[in-house]
N, CA, C and O of each residue as an XYZ file, in Angstrom:
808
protein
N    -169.876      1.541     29.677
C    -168.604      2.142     30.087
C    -167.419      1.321     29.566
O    -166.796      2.125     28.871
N    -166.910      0.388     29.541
C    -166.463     -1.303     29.081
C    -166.210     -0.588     27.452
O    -165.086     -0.410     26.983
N    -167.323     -0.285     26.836
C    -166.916     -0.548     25.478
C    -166.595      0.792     24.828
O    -166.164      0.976     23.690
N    -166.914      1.782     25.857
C    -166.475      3.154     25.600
C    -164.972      3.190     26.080
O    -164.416      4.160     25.565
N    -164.252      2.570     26.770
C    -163.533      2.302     27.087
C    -162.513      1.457     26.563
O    -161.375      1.410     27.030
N    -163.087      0.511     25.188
C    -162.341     -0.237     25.002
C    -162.038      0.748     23.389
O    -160.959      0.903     22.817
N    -162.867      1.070     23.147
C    -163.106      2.121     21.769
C    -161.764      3.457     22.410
O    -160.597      3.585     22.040
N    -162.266      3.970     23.079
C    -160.721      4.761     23.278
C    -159.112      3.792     23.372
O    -158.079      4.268     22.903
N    -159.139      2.764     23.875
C    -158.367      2.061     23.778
C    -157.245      1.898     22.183
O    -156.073      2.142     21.894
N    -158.728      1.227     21.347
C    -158.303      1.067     19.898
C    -157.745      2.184     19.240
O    -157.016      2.086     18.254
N    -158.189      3.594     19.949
C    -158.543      4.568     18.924
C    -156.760      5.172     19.200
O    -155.981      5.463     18.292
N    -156.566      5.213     20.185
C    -155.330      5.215     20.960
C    -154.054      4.662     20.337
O    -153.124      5.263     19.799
N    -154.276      3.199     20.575
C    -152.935      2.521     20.097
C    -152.876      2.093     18.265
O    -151.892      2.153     17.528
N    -154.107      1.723     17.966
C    -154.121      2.124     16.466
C    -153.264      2.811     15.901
O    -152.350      2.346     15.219
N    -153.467      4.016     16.126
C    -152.990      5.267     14.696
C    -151.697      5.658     15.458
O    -150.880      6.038     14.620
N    -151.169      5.720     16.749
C    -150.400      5.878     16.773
C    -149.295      4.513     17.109
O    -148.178      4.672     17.600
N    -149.788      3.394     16.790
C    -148.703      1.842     16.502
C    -148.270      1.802     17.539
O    -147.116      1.426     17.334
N    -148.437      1.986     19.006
C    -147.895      1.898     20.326
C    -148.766      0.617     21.012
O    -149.969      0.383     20.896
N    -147.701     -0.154     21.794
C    -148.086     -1.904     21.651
C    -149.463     -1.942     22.821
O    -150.229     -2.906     22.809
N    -149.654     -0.787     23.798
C    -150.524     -0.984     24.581
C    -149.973     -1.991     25.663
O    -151.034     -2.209     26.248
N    -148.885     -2.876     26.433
C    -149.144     -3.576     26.936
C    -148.208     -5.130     26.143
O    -147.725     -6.035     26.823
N    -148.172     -5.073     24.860
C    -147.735     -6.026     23.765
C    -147.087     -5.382     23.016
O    -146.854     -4.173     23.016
N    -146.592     -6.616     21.971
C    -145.864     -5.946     20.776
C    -146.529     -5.750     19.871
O    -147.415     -6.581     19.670
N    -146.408     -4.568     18.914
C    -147.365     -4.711     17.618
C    -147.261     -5.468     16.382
O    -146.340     -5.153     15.627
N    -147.902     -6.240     16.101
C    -148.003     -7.589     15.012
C    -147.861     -6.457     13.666
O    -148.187     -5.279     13.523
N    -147.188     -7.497     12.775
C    -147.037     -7.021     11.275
C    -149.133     -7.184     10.993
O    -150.095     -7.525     11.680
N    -148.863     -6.639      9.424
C    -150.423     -6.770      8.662
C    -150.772     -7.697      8.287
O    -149.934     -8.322      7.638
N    -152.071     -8.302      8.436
C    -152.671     -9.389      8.311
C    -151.647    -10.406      7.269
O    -150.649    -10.064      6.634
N    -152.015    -11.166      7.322
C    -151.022    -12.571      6.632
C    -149.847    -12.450      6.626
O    -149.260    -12.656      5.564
N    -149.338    -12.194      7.432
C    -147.824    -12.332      8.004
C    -147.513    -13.178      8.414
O    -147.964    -13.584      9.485
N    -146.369    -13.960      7.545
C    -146.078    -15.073      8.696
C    -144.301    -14.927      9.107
O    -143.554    -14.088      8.603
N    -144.007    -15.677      9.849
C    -142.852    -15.224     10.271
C    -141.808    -16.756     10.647
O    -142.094    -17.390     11.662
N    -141.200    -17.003     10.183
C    -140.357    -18.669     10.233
C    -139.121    -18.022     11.251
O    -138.572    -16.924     11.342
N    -138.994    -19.521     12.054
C    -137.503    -19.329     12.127
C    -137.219    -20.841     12.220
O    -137.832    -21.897     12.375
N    -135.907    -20.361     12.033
C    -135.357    -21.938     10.696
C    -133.882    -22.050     12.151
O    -132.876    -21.343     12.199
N    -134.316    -23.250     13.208
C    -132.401    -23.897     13.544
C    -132.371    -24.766     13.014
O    -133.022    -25.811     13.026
N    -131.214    -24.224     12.234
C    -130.070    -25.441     11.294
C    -128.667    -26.156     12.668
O    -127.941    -25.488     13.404
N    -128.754    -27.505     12.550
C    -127.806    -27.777     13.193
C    -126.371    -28.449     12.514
O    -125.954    -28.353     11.360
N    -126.080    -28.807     13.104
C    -124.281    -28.560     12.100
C    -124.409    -29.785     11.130
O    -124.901    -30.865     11.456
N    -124.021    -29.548     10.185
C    -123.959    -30.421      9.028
C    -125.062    -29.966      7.879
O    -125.098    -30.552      6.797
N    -126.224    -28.551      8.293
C    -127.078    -28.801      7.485
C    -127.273    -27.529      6.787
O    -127.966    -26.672      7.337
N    -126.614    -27.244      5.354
C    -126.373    -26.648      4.383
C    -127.200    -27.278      3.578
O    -127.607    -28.439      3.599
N    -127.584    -25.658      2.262
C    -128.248    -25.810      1.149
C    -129.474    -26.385      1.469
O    -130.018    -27.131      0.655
N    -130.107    -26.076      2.814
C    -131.847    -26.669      2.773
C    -132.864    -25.522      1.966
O    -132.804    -24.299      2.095
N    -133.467    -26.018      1.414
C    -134.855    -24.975      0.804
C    -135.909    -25.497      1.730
O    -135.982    -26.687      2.037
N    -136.982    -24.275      2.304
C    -138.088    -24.332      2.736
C    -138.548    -23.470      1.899
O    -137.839    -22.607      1.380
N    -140.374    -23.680      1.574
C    -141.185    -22.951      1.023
C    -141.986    -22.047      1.891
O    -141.584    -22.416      2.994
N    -143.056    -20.887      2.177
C    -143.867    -20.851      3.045
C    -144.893    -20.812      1.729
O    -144.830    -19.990      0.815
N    -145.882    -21.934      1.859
C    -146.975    -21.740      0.881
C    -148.227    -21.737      1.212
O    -148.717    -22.435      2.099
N    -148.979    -20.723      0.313
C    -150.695    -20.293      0.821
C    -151.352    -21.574     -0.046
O    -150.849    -21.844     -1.137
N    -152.212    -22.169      0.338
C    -152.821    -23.392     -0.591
C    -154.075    -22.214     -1.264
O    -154.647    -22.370     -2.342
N    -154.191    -21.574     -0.735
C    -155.583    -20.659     -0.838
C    -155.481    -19.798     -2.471
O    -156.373    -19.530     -3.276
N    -154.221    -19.574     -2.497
C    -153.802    -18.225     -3.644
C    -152.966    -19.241     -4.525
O    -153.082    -19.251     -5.750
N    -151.999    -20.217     -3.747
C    -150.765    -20.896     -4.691
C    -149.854    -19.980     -4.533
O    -149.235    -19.933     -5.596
N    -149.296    -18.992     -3.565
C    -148.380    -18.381     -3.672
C    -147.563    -18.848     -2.292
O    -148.047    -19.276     -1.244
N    -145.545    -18.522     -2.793
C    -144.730    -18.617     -1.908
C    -143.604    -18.132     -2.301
O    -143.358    -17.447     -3.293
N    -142.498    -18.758     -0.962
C    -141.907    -17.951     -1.116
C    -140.696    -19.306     -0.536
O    -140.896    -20.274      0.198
N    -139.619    -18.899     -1.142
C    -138.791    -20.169     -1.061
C    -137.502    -19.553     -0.277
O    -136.824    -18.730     -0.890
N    -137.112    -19.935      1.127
C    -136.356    -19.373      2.220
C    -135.235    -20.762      1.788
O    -135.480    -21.893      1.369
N    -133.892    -20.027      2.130
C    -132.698    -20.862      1.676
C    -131.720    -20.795      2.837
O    -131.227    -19.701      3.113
N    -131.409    -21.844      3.518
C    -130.485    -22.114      4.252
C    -128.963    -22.728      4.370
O    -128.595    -23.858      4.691
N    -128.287    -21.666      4.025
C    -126.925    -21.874      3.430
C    -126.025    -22.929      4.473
O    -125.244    -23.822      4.145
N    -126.426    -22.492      5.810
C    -125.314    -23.233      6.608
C    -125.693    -23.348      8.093
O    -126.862    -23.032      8.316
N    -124.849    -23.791      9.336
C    -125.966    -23.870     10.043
C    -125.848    -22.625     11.260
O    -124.928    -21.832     11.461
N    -127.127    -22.788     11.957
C    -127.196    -21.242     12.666
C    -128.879    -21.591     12.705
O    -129.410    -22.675     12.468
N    -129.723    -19.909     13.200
C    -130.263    -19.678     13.374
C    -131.192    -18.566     12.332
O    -130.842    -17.386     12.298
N    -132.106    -18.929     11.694
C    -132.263    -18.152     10.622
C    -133.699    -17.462     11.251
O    -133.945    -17.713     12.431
N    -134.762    -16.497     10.396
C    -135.625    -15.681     10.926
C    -136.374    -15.704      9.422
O    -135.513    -15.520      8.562
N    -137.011    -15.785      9.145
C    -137.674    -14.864      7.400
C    -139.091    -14.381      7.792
O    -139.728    -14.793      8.761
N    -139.440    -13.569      7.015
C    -140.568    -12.792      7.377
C    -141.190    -12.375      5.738
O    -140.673    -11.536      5.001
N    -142.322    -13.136      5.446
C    -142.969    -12.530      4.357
C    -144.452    -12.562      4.740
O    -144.887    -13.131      5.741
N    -145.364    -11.726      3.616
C    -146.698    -11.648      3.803
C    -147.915    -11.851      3.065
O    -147.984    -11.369      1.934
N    -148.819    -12.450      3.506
C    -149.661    -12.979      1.831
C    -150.960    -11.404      2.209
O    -151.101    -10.490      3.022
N    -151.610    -11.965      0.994
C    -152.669    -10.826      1.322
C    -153.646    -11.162      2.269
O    -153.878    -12.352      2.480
N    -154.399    -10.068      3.017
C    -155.499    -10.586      4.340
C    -156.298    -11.362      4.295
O    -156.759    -11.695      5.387
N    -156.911    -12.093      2.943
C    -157.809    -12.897      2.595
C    -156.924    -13.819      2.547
O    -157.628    -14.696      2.046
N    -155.821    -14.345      2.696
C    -155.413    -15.726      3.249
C    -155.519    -16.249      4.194
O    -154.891    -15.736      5.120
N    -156.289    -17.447      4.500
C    -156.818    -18.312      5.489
C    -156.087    -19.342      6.173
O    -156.375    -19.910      7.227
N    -155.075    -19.499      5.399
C    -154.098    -20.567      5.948
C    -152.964    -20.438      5.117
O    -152.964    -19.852      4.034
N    -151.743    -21.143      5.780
C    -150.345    -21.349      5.498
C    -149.763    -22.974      5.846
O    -150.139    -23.817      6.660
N    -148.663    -22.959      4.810
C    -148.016    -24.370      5.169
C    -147.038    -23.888      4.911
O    -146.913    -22.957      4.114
N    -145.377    -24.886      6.071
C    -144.171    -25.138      5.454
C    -143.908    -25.750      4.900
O    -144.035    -26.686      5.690
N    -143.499    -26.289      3.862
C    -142.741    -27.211      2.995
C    -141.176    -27.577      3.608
O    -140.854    -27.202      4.735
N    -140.522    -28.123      2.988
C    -139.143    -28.703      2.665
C    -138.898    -29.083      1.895
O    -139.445    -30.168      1.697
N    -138.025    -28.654      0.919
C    -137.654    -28.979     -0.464
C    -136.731    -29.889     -0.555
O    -136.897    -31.023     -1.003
N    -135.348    -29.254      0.025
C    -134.208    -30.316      0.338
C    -133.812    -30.331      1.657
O    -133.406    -29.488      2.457
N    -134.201    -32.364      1.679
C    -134.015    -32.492      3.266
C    -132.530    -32.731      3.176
O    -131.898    -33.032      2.163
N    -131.849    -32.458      5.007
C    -130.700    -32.795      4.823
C    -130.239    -34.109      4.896
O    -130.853    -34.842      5.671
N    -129.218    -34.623      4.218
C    -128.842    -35.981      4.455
C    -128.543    -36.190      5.494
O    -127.938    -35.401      6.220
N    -129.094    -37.880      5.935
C    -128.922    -38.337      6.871
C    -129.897    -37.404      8.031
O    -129.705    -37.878      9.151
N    -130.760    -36.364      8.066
C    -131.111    -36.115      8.826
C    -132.998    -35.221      8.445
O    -133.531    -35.250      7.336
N    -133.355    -34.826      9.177
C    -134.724    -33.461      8.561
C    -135.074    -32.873      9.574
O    -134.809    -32.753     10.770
N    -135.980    -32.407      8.513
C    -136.679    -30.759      9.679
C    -138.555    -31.389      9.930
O    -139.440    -32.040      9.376
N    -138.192    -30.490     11.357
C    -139.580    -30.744     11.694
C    -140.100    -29.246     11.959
O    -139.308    -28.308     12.052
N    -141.700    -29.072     12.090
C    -142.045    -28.139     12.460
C    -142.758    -28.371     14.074
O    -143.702    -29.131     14.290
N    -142.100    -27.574     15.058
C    -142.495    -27.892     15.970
C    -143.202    -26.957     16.821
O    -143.342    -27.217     18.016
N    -143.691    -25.822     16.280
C    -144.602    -24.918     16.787
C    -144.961    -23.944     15.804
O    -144.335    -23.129     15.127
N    -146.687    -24.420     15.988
C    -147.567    -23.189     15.421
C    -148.177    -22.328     16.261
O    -148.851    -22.638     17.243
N    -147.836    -20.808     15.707
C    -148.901    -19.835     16.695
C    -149.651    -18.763     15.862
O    -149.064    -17.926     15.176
N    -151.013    -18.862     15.982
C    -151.841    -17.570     15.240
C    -151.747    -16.858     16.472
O    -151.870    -17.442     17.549
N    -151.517    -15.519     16.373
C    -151.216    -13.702     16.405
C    -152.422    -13.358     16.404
O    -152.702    -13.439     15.208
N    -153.887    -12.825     17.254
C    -154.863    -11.967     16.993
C    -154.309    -10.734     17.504
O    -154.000    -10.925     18.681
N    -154.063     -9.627     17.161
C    -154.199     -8.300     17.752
C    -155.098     -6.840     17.061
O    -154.755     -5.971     16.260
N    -155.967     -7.018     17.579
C    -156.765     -6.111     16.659
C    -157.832     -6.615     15.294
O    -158.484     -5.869     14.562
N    -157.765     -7.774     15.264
C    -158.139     -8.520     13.712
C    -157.216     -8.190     13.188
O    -157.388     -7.662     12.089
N    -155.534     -8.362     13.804
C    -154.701     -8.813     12.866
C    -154.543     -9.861     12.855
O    -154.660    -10.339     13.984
N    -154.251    -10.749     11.906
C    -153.300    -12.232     12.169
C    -152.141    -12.281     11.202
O    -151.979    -11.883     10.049
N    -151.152    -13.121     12.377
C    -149.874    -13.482     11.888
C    -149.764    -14.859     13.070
O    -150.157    -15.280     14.158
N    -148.752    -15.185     11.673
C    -148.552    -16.817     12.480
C    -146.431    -16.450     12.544
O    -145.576    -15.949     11.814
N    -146.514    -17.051     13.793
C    -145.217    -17.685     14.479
C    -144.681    -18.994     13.583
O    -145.701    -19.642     13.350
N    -144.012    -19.388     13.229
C    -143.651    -21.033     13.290
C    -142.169    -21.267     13.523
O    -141.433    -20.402     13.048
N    -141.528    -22.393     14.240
C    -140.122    -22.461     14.075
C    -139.869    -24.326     13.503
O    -140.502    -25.369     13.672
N    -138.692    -23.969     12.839
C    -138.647    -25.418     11.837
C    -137.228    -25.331     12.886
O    -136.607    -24.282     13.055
N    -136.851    -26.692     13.559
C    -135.502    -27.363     13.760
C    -135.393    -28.696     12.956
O    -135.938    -29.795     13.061
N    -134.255    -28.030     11.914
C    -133.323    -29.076     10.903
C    -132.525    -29.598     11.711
O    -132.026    -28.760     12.462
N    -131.971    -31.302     11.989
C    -130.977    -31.685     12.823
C    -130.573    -32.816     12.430
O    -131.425    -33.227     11.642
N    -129.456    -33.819     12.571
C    -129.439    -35.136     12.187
C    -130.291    -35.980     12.526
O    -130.773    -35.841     13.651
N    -130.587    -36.710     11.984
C    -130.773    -38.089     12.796
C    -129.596    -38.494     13.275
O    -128.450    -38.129     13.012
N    -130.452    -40.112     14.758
C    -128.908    -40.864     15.199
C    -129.552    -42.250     15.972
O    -130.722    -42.583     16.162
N    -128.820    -42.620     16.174
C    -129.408    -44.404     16.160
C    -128.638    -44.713     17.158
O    -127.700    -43.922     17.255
N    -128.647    -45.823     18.216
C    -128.645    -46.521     19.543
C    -127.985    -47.803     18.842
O    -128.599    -48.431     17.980
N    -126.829    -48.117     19.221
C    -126.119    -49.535     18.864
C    -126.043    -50.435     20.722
O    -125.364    -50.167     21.714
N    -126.832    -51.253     20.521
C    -126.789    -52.279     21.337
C    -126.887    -53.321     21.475
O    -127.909    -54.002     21.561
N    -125.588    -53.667     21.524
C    -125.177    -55.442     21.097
C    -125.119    -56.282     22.338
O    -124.223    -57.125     22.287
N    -125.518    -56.283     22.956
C    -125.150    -56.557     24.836
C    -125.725    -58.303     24.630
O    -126.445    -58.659     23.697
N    -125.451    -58.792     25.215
C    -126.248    -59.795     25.964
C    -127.344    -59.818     26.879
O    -127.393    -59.587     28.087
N    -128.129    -60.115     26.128
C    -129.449    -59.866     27.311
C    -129.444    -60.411     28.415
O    -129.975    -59.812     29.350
N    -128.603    -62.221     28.716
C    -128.873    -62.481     30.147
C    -127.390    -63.037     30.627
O    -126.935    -64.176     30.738
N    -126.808    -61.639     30.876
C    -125.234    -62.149     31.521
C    -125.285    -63.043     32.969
O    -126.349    -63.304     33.530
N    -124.434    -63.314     33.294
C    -124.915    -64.518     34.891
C    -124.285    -63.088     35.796
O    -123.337    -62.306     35.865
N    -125.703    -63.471     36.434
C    -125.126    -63.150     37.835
C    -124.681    -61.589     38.312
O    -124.466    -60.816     37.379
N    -124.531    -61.078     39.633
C    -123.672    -60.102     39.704
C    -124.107    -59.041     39.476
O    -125.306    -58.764     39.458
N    -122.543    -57.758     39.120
C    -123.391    -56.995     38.396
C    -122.323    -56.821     36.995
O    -121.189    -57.055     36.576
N    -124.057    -56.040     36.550
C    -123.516    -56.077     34.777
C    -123.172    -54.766     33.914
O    -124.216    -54.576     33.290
N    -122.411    -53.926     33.606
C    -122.045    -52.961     32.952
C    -122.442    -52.921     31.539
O    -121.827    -53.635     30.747
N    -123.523    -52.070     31.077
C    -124.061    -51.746     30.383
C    -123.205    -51.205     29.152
O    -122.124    -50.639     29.312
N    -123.694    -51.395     28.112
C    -122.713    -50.289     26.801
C    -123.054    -50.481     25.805
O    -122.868    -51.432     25.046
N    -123.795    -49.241     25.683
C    -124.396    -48.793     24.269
C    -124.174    -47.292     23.763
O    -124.088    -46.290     24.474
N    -124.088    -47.384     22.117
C    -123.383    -46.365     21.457
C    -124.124    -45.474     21.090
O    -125.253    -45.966     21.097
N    -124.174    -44.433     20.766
C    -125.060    -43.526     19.557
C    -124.139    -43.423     18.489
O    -122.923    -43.611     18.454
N    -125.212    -42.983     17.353
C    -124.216    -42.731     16.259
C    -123.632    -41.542     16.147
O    -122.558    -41.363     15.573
N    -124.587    -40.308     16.915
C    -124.186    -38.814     17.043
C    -122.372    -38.867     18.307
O    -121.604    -37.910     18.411
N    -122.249    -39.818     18.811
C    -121.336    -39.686     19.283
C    -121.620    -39.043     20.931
O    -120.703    -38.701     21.678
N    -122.984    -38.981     21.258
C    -123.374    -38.331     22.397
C    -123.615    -38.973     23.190
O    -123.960    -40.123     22.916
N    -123.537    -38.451     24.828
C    -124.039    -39.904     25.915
C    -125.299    -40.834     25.758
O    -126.348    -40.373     25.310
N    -125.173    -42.209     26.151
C    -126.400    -42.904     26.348
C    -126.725    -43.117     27.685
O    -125.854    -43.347     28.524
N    -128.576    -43.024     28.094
C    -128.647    -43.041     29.410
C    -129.735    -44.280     29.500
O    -130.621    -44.620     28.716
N    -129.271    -44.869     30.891
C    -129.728    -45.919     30.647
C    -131.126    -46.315     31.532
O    -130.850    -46.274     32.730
N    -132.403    -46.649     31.319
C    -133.319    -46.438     32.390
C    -134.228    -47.576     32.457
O    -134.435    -48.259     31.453
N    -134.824    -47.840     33.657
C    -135.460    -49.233     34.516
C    -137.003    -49.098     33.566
O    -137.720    -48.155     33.898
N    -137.418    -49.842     32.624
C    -138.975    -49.945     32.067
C    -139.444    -51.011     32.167
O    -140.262    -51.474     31.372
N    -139.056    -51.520     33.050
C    -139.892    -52.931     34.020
C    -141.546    -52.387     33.965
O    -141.707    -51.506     34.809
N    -142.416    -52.596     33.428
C    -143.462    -52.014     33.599
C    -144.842    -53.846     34.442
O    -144.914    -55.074     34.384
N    -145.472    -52.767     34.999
C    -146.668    -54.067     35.374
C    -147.070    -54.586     34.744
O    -147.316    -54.002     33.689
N    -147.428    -55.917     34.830
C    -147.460    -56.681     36.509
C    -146.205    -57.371     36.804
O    -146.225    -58.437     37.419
N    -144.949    -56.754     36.347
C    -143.924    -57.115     36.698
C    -143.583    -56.446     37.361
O    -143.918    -55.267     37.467
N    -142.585    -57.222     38.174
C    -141.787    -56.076     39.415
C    -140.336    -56.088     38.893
O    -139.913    -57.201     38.579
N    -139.361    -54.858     38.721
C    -137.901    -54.807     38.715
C    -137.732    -55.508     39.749
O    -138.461    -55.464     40.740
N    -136.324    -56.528     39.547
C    -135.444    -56.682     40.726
C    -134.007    -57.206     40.192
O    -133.318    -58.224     40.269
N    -133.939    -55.481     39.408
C    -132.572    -55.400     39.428
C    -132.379    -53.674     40.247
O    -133.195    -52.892     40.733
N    -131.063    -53.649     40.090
C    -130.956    -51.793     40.792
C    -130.226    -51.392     39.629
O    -129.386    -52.089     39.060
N    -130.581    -50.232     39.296
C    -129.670    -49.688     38.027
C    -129.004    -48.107     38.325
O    -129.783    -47.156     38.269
N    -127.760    -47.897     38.595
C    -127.570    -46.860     38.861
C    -126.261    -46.393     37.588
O    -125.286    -47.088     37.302
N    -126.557    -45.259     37.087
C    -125.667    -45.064     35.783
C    -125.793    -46.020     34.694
O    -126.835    -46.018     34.039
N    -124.801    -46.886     34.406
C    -124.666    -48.184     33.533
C    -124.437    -49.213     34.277
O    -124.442    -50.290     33.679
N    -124.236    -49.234     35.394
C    -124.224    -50.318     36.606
C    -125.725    -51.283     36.681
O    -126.639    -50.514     36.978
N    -126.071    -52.254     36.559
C    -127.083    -53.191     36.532
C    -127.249    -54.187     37.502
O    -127.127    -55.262     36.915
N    -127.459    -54.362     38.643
C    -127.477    -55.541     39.526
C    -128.690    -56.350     39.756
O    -129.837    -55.934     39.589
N    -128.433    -57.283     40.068
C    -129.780    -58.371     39.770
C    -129.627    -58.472     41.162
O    -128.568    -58.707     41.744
N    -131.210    -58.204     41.894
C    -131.029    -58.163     43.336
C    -131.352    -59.543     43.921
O    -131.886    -59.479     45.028
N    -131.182    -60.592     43.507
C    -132.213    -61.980     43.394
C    -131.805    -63.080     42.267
O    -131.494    -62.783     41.114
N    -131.864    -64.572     42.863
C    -131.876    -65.129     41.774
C    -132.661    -65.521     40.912
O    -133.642    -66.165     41.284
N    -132.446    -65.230     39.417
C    -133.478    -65.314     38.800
C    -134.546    -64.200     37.991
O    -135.528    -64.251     37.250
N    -133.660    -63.161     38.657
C    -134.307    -61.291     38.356
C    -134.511    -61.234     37.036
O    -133.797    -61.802     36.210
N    -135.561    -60.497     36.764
C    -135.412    -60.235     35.253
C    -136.068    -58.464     35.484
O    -136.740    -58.112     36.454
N    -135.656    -57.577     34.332
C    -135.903    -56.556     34.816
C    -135.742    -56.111     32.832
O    -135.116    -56.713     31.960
N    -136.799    -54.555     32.721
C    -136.611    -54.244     31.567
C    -135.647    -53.098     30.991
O    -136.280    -52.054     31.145
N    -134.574    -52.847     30.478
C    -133.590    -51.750     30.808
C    -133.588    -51.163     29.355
O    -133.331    -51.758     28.309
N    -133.960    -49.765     29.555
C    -133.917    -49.155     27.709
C    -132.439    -47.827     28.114
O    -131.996    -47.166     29.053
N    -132.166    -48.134     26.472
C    -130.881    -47.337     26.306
C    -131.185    -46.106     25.605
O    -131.368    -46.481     24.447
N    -131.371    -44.621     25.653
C    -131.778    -43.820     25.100
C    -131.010    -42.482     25.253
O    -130.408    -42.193     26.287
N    -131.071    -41.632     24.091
C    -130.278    -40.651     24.041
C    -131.620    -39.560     23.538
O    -132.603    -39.894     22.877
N    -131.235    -37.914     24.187
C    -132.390    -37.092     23.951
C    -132.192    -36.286     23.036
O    -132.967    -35.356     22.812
N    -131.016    -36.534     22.289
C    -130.612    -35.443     21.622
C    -130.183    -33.669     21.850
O    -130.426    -32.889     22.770
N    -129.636    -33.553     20.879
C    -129.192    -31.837     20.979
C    -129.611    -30.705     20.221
O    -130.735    -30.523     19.754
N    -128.491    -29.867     20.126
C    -129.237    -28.943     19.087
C    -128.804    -29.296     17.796
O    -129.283    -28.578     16.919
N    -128.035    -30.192     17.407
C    -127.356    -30.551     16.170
C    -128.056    -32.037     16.153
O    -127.732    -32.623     15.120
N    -128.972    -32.866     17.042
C    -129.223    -33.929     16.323
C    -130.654    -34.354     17.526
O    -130.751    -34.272     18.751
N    -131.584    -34.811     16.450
C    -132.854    -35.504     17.309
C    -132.649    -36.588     18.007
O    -131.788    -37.413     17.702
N    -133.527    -36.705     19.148
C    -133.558    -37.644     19.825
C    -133.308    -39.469     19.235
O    -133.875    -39.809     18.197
N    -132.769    -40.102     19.716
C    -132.667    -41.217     18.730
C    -133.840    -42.424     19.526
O    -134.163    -42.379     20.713
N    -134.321    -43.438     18.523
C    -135.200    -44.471     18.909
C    -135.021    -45.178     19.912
O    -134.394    -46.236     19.847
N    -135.532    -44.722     20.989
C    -135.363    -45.612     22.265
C    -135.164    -47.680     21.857
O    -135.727    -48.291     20.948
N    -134.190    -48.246     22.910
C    -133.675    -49.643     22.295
C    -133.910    -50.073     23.624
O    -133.236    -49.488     24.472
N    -134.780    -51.042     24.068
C    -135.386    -51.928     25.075
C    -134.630    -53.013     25.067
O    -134.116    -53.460     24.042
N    -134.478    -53.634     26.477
C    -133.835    -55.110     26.990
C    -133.949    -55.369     27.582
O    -133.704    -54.651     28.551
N    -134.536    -56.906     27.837
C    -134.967    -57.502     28.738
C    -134.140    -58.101     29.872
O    -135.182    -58.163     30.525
N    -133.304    -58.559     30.639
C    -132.125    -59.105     31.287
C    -132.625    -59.761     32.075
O    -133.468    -59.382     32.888
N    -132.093    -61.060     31.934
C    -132.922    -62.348     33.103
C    -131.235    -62.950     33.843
O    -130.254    -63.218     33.149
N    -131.295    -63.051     35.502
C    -130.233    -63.122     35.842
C    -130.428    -65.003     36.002
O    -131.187    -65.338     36.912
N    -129.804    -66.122     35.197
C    -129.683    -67.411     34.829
C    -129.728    -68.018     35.887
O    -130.075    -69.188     36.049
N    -129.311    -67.110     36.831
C    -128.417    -68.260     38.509
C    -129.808    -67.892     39.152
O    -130.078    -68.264     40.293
C-alpha cells in the first residue's frame, strides 16, 4: 500500500512540477551560488568548476551587495567546486555552506560565498598596571567595538571582576587572563582574538 502510494505520489507531482509539500529543484547538476560582497569589495571573479568535465563558469562581482547565479552542468556530474580568482584586497571570501538538494533523484547544490575585509585587534596595554581598577583599550582596525572577556582558564582561578572594559583585581597579587575580541560584521570577519595576562604587583 506504502509504495502504491508513493508511485501515485511521483506520478502526481512529476509531470505536473507542483512542489508536493517543497519547492521544486532545478535539473540535475544545478548549482546555485550566492555571493555577500561587503563594502569595499569590487571586481571579485568566482569560478563554479566541475573537476569531472573541466567545465565553468566565471560569476563577476562588480560591487558590493548580495549576488545569486545559477548555472548547470550535465547529470553525470559528480561534484562541484568554488574557486576565487580575484581576492579582495586586504580582505577574502570564504565558503561557508554546502547543501546537496535530493528531490526525486534530482540533485542541486546550495552554496553561499561571504567576501568581507579582514581586521586586526591593536593592544598595547600594559599587562601588569598596580593595583585598583584598570580600564582596558583596545582598537580594531575595522573601526568596530572591542569586547573584552575573562579566559582565566584551569587550574587557575580569576580574581579579577571584569565588567565592560572595567578590570578590578579583587586581591593582592590577582592575576587573571583577559582577551580582547571583535566578531565582526557583514562588511568584515571576525578579527584574531589578542590574550593578556594581568598580574596585580601590590
Amino acid at each position: 500500500m506504502k509504495k502504491f502510494l508513493f508511485s501515485v505520489l511521483v506520478s502526481l507531482c512529476v509531470p505536473m512540477l507542483v512542489s508536493c509539500g517543497g519547492e521544486v529543484e532545478d535539473e540535475p547538476g544545478t548549482v546555485r551560488v550566492t555571493v555577500n560582497a561587503g563594502a569595499g569589495m569590487t571586481g571579485l571573479m568566482l569560478k563554479v568548476l566541475s573537476p569531472d568535465l573541466l567545465l565553468g563558469e566565471d560569476l563577476y562581482i562588480p560591487s558590493a551587495g548580495r549576488y545569486r547565479f545559477r548555472t548547470a552542468f550535465p547529470p553525470s556530474t559528480s561534484s562541484f567546486d568554488v574557486y576565487v580568482w580575484t581576492q579582495p584586497v586586504n580582505g577574502k571570501c570564504a565558503l561557508v555552506e554546502e547543501e546537496k538538494i535530493l528531490f526525486f533523484k534530482r540533485v542541486s547544490y546550495d552554496l553561499t560565498v561571504n567576501c568581507r575585509i579582514n581586521q586586526t585587534i591593536s593592544w598595547a596595554q600594559d599587562d601588569t598596571p598596580n593595583g585598583g581598577t584598570v580600564s582596558l583599550t583596545a582598537t580594531a582596525s575595522s573601526g568596530l567595538a572591542v569586547l573584552f572577556v575573562d579566559r582565566t582558564a584551569a587550574p587557575e582561578v580569576s580574581a579579577c571582576s571584569l565588567v565592560g572594559n572595567q578590570l578590578t583585581y579583587l586581591s593582592s597579587g590577582a592575576s587573571c587572563t583577559i582577551a580582547a575580541t571583535q566578531v565582526g560584521s557583514d562588511n568584515y570577519f571576525p578579527a584574531p582574538e589578542i590574550s593578556k595576562k594581568f598580574i596585580n604587583p601590590i
